[in-house]
C-alpha positions as CSV (number, residue, x, y, z in Angstrom):
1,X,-14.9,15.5,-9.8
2,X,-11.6,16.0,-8.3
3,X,-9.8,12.5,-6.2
4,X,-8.9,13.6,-2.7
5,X,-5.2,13.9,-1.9
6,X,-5.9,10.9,0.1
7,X,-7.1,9.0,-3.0
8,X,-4.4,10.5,-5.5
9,X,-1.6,9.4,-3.0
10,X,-3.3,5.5,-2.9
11,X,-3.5,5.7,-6.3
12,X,0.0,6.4,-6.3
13,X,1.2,3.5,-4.1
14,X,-0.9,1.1,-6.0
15,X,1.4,2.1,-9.3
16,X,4.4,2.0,-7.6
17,X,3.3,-2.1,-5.5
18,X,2.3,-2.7,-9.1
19,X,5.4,-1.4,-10.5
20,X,8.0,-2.8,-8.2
21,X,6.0,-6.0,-6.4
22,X,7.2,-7.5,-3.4
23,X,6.1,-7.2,-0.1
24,X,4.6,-4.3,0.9
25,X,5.0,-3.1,4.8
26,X,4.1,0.4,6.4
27,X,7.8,0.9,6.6
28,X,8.4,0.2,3.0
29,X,5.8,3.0,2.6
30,X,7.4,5.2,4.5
31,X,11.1,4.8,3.2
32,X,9.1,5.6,-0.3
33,X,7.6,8.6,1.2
34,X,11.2,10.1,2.0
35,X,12.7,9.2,-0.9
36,X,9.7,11.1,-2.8
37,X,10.2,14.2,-0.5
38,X,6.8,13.6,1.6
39,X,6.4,13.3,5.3
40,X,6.2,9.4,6.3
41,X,3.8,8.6,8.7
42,X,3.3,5.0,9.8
43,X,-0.2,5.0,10.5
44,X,-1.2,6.8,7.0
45,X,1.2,4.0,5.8
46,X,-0.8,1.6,7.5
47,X,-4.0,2.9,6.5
48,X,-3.3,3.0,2.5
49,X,-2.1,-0.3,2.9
50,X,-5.3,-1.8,4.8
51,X,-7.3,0.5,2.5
52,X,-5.9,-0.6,-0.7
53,X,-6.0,-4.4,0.3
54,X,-10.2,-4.0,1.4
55,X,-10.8,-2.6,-1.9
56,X,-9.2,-5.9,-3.2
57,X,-6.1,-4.5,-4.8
58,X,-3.7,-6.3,-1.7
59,X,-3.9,-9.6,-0.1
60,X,-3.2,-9.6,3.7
61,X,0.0,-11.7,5.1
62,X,0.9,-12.6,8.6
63,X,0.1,-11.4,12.0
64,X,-0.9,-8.1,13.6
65,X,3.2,-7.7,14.1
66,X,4.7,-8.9,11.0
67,X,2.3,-7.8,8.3
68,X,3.1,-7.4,4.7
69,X,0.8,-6.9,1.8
70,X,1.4,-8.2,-1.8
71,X,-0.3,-7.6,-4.9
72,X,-3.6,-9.3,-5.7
73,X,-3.3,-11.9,-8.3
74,X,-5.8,-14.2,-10.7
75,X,-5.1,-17.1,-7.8
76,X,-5.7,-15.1,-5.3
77,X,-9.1,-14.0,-6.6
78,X,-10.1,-18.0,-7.4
């Protein structure tokens, strides 16, 4: 079965937060997305983001207006 481009391109973003850590915000996923020659949209930014972190790969930071993401951890999971 073939992943979705959807899927591939969360897959992707998951390596990359893995890769480079740090805090994760739709605009940090945009700026990625030009640099890699795709068209940024916030709200798919925002949607990989909140779609990666219900899936347990992300933990959730700050308010509505201020959120970041961050990598998962063991502590987070305890």
């Amino acid at each position: 079965m073939k992943a979705t481009s959807r899927e591939q391109r969360r897959a992707q973003l998951l390596d990359t937060i893995r890769t480079h850590g740090g805090r994760w915000t739709s605009g940090r996923v945009q700026e990625l997305r030009r640099l890699t020659g795709e068209a940024p949209c916030r709200t798919t930014a925002r949607m990989d983001l909140l779609a990666l972190a219900r899936r347990g790969h992300l933990v959730q930071h700050g308010p509505t207006d201020g959120r970041y993401f961050t990598l998962r951890t063991r502590k987070d999971r305890a």
